[in-house]
Legacy VTK file of the C-alpha trace (Angstrom):
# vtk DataFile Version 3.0
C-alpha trace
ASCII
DATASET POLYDATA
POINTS 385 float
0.000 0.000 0.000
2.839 2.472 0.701
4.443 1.469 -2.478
1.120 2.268 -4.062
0.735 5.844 -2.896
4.325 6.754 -3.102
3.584 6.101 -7.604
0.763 7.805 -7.216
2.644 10.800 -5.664
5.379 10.588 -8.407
3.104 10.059 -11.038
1.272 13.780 -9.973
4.421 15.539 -9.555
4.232 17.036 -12.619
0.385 17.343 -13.173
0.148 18.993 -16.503
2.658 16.769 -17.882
0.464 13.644 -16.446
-2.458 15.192 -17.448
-1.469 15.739 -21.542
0.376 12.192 -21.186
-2.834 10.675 -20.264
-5.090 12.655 -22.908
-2.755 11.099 -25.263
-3.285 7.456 -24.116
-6.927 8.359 -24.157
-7.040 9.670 -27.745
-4.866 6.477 -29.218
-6.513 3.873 -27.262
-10.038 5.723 -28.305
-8.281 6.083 -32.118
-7.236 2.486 -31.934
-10.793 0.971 -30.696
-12.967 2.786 -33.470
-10.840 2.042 -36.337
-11.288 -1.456 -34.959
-14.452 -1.120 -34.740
-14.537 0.149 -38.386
-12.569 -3.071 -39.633
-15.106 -5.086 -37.615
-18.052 -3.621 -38.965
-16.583 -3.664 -42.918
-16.348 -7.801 -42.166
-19.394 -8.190 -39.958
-21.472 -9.929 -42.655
-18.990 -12.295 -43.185
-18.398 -13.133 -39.767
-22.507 -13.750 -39.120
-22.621 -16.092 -42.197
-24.398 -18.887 -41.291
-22.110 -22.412 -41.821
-25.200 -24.348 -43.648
-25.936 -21.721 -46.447
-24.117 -21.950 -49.901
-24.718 -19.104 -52.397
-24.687 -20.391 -55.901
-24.496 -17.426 -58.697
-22.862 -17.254 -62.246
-19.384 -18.380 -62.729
-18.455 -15.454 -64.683
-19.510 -12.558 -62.969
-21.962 -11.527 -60.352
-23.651 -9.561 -63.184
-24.381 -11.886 -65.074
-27.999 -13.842 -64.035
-28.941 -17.123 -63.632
-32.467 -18.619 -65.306
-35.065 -19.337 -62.989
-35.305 -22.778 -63.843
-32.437 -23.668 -62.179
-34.229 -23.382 -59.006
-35.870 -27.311 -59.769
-33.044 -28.735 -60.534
-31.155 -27.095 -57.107
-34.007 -28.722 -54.912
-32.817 -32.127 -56.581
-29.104 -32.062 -54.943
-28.590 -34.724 -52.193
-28.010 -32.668 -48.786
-30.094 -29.440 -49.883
-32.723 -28.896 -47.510
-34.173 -25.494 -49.074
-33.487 -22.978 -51.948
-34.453 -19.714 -52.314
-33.247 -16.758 -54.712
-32.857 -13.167 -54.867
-31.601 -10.165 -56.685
-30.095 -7.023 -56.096
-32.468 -4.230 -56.802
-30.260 -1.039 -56.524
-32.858 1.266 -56.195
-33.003 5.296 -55.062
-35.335 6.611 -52.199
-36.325 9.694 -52.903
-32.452 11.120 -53.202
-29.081 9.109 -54.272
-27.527 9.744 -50.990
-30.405 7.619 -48.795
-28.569 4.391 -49.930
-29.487 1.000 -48.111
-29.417 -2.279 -49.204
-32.728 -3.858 -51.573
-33.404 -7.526 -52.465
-36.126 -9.044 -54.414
-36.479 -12.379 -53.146
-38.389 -15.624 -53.139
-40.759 -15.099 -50.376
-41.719 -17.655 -48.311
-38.498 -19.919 -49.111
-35.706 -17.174 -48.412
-37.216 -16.119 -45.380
-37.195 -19.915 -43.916
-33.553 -20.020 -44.487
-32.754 -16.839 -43.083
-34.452 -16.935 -39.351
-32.602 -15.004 -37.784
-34.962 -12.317 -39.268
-37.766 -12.410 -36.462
-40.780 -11.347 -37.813
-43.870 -11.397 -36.009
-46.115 -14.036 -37.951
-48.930 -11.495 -38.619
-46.708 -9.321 -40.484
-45.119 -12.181 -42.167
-48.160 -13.501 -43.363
-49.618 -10.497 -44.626
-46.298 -9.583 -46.226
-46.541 -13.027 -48.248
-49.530 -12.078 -49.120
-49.263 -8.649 -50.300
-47.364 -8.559 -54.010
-46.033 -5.215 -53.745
-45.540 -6.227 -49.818
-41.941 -5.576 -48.407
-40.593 -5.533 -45.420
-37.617 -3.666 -43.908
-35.019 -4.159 -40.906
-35.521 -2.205 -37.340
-32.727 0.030 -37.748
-33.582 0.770 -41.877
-37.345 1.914 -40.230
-35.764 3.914 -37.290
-33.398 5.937 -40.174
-36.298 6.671 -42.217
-39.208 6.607 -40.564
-40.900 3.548 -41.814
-44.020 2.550 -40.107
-46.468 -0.388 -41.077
-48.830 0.353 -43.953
-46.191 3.360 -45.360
-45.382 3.401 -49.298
-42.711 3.267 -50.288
-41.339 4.588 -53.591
-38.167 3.572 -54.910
-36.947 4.568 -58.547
-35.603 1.858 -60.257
-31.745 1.457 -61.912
-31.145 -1.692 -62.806
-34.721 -2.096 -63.214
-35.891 1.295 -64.329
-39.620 2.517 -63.311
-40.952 4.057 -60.868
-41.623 1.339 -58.241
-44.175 1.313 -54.523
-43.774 -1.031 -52.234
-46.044 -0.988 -49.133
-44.638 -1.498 -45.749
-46.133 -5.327 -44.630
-43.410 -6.365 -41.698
-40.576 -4.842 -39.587
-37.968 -7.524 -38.685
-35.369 -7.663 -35.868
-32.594 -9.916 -35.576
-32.188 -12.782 -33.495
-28.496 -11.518 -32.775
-26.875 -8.370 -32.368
-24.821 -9.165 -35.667
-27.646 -9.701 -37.569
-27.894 -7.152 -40.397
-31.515 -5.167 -39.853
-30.748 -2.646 -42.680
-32.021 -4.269 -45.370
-35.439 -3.590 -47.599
-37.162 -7.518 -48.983
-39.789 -7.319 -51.524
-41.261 -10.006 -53.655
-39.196 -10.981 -56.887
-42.481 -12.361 -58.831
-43.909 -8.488 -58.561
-40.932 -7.284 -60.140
-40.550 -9.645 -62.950
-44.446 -9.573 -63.831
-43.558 -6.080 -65.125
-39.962 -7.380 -66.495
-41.823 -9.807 -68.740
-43.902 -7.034 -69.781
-41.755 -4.198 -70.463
-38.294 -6.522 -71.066
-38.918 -10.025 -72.113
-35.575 -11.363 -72.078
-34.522 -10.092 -69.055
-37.627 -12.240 -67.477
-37.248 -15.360 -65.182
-33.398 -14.159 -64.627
-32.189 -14.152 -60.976
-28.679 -13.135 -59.294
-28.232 -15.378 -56.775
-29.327 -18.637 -55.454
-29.505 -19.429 -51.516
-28.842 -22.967 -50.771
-29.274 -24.320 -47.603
-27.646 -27.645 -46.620
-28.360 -30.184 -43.696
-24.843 -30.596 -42.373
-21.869 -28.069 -43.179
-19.482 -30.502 -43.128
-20.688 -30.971 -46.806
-20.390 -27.691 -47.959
-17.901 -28.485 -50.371
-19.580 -31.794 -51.366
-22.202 -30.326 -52.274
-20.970 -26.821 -53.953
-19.175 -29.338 -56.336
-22.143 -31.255 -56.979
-24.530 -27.788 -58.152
-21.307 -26.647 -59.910
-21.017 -29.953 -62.172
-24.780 -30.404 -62.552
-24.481 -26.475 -64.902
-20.720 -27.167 -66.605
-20.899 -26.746 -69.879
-24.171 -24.975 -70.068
-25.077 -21.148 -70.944
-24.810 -19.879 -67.380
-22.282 -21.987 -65.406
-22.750 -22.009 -61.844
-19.886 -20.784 -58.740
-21.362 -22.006 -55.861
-19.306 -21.067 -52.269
-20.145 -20.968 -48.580
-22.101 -17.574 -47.730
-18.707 -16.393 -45.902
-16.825 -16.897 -49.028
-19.165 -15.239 -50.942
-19.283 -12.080 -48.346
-15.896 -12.026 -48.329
-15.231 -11.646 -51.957
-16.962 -8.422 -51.635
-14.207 -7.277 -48.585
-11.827 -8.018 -50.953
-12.903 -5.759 -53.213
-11.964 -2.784 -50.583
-9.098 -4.592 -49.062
-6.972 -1.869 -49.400
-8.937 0.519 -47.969
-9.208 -2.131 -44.685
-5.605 -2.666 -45.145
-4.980 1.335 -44.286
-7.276 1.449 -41.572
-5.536 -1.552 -39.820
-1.819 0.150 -40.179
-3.306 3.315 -39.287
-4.700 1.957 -35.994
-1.240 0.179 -34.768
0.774 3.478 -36.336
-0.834 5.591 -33.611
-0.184 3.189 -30.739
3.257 3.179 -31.797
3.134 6.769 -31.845
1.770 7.065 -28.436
4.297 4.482 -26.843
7.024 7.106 -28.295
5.647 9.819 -26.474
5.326 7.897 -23.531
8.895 6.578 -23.359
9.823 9.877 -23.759
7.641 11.089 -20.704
8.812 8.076 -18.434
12.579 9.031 -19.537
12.224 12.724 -19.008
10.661 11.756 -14.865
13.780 9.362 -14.545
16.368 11.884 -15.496
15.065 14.112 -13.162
15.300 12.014 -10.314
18.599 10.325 -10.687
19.213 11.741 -7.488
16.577 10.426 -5.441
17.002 6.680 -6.935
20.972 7.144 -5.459
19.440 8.412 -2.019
17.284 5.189 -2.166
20.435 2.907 -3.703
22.805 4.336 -0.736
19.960 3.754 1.854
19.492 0.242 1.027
16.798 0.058 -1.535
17.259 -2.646 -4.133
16.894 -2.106 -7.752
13.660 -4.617 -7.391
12.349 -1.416 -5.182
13.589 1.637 -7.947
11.979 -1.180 -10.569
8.367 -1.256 -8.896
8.168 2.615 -8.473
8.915 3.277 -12.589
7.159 0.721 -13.904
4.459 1.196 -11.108
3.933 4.792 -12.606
4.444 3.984 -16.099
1.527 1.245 -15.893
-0.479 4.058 -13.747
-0.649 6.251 -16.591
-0.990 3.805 -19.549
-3.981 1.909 -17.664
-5.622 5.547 -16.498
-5.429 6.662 -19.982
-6.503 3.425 -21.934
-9.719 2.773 -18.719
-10.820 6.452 -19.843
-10.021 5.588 -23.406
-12.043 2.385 -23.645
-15.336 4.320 -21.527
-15.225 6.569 -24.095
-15.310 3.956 -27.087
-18.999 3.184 -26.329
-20.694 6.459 -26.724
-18.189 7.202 -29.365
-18.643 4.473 -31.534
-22.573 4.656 -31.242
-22.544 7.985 -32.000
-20.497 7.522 -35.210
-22.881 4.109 -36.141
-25.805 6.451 -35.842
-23.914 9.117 -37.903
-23.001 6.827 -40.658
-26.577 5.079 -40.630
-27.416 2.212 -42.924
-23.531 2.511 -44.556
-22.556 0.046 -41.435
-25.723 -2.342 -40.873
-23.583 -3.309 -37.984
-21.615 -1.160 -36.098
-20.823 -2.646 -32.475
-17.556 -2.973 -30.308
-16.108 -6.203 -29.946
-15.055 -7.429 -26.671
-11.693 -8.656 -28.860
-11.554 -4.835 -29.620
-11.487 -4.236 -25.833
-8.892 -6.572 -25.213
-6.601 -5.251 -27.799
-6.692 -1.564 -26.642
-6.062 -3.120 -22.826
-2.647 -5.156 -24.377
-1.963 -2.293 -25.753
-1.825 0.047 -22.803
0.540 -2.360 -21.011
2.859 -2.861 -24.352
3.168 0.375 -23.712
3.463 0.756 -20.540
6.271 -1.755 -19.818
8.083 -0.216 -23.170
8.002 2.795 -21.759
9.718 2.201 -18.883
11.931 -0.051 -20.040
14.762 2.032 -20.347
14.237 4.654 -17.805
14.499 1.364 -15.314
17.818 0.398 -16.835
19.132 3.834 -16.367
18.068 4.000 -12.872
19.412 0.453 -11.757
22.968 1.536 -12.919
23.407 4.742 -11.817
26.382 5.443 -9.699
25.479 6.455 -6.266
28.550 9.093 -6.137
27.140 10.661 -9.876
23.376 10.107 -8.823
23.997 12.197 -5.328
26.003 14.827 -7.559
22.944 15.688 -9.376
21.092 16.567 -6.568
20.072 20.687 -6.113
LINES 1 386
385 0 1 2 3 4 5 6 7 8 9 10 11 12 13 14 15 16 17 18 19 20 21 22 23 24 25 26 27 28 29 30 31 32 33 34 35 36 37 38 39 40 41 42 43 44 45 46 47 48 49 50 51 52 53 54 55 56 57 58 59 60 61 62 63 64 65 66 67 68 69 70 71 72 73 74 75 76 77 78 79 80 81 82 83 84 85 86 87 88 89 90 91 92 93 94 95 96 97 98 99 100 101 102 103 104 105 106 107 108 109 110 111 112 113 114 115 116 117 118 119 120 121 122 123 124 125 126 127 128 129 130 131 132 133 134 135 136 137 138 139 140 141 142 143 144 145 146 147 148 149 150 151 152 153 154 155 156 157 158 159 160 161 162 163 164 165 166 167 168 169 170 171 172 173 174 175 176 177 178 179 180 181 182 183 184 185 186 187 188 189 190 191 192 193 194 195 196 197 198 199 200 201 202 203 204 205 206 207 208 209 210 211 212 213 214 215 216 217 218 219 220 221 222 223 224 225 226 227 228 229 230 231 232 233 234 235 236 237 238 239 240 241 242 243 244 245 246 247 248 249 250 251 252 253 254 255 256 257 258 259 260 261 262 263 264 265 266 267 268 269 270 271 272 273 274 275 276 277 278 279 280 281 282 283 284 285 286 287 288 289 290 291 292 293 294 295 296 297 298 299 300 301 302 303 304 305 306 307 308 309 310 311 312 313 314 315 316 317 318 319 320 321 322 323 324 325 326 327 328 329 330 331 332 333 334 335 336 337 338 339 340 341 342 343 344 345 346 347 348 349 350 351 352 353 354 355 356 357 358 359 360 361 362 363 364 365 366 367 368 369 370 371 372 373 374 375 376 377 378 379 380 381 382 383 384
């Protein structure tokens, strides 16, 4: 306990110097946990893949479609269990900056292999009913508004038109992960007026949504759907649904890249101007550490008392640091609205910014311990006055 207060007392000797050492802990460790929390968010659809859904699509691009006929011969695979489809619609509400993600899907079957959607089975029912029904995450209807029975217009891009859909269900998720940003709406409405207006581009879909009874056949079975479509007009690439969410991280890997270096550049930065803080105290008390030497103090004691503070002010700093992160980061979720469907901290975020506060405090006092263990009594008493 004396040891305890006697750090405490060096470590507010200097307050202004503790007190701009600490506010730069704070900002890193704060820096650190929200690009984190960035990278986390950029791979959080990946990460809440389920391990029992494949996506099958066309081997040559995304872009391309696949026929809806397809969908028979899918059902036919040993080890599926259920198939469903959808497409990216791409739409605009009301202005090109209110982006958020739009499917047409299958109804009925999509939903079943999804159910981690929880939707209250009135809604769902009248949503399956409804053609132009749709039905929309929590957090897509708390960013715009969206109540039950509300049209929605969207202007079509890839399918141009000026398209309603009417509000029939508002889904949570059964996890915290689970993406509740997203707008469904029936395929079959859109492609009544495709086969209309754009014949050939009838009974196309993007994507099909396999789900399998075991995922230890994954592959098995991807290789099975793949062979069943070689050689015909639209070959099939059917992965796991992480694979296939990854692919699209890897399109911005660069950009995550950055962020990652960025994040570890200022903790490196910080440690620097924390070593230099810890150095600076030592120097200045050479002279007490050769009173304590010449009265019988051990360098285990002059040990304790720097790394004691050092660890003091990296653990202040990175406590304040990770309080902070919370508000923060919901703040800038809420701020950046549907662009991160999930935006949370991670408790493996947590756990890096504490490591982190004790690389750097042990780094930091590193040296200034080394200096103070071999310093001549006769030069140390010198310095004093």
């Amino acid at each position: 306990m004396y040891a305890l207060r006697l750090i405490i007392k060096n470590a507010l000797r200097h307050k202004l110097r503790t007190m701009l050492t600490v506010l730069g802990l704070v900002v890193a460790t704060l820096s650190f946990g929200l690009l984190q929390t960035v990278v986390d968010a950029w791979y959080a659809g990946a990460e809440g893949a389920s391990n029992t859904t494949l996506i099958t699509r066309n081997k040559t691009s995304l872009v391309f479609p696949l026929p809806l006929s397809y969908q028979a011969k899918l059902r036919g695979v040993d080890g599926v269990t259920g198939v469903g489809y959808a497409n990216w619609f791409g739409g605009v509400y009301q202005d090109p900056k209110n982006f958020f993600a739009q499917f047409a899907i299958s109804g009925q079957s999509y939903l079943d292999i999804y159910p981690d959607y929880l939707l209250p089975e009135a809604e769902r029912a009248a949503f399956l009913r409804d053609r132009k029904g749709a039905i929309v995450g929590r957090k897509l209807a708390q960013e715009y508004g969206f109540k039950l029975g509300d049209i929605i217009p969207i202007k079509g891009t890839i399918y141009p038109g000026n398209w309603e859909f009417v509000v029939r269900g508002i889904y949570d998720g059964r996890q915290t992960g689970t993406n509740t940003a997203t707008m469904f709406f029936h395929w079959d409405y859109i492609n009544e007026s495709i086969l209309k207006t754009a014949p050939r581009r009838g009974n196309q879909i993007g994507v099909y949504v396999v789900r399998i009874a075991r995922a230890e056949d994954a592959a098995a079975v991807s290789a099975t759907i793949d062979a069943q479509f070689r050689n015909s007009l639209a070959e099939t690439l059917t992965e796991t649904e992480k694979a296939f969410q990854l692919g699209f991280v890897s399109m911005s890997e660069a950009i995550v890249v950055a962020i990652r270096v960025v994040s570890f550049v200022v903790i490196l930065i910080i440690m620097a101007v924390m070593a230099n803080t810890m150095a600076m105290s030592a120097r200045e008390r050479l002279g007490e550490y050769a009173t304590l030497k010449a009265l019988g103090f051990g360098p285990g004691f002059l040990a304790l008392m720097i790394f004691g503070e050092s660890m003091l002010l990296a653990l202040a700093g990175a406590g304040l640091g990770i309080a902070l992160l919370y508000p923060v980061a919901a703040g800038f979720g809420a701020k950046m609205g549907t662009m991160f469907p999930v935006f949370e901290v991670a408790p493996l975020t947590v756990l890096q910014q504490v490591l982190a506060a004790l690389g750097i405090g042990v780094v930091a006092a590193i040296a200034p311990t080394l200096r103070a263990i071999r310093v001549n009594i006769v030069d140390g008493l010198r310095s004093i006055g």
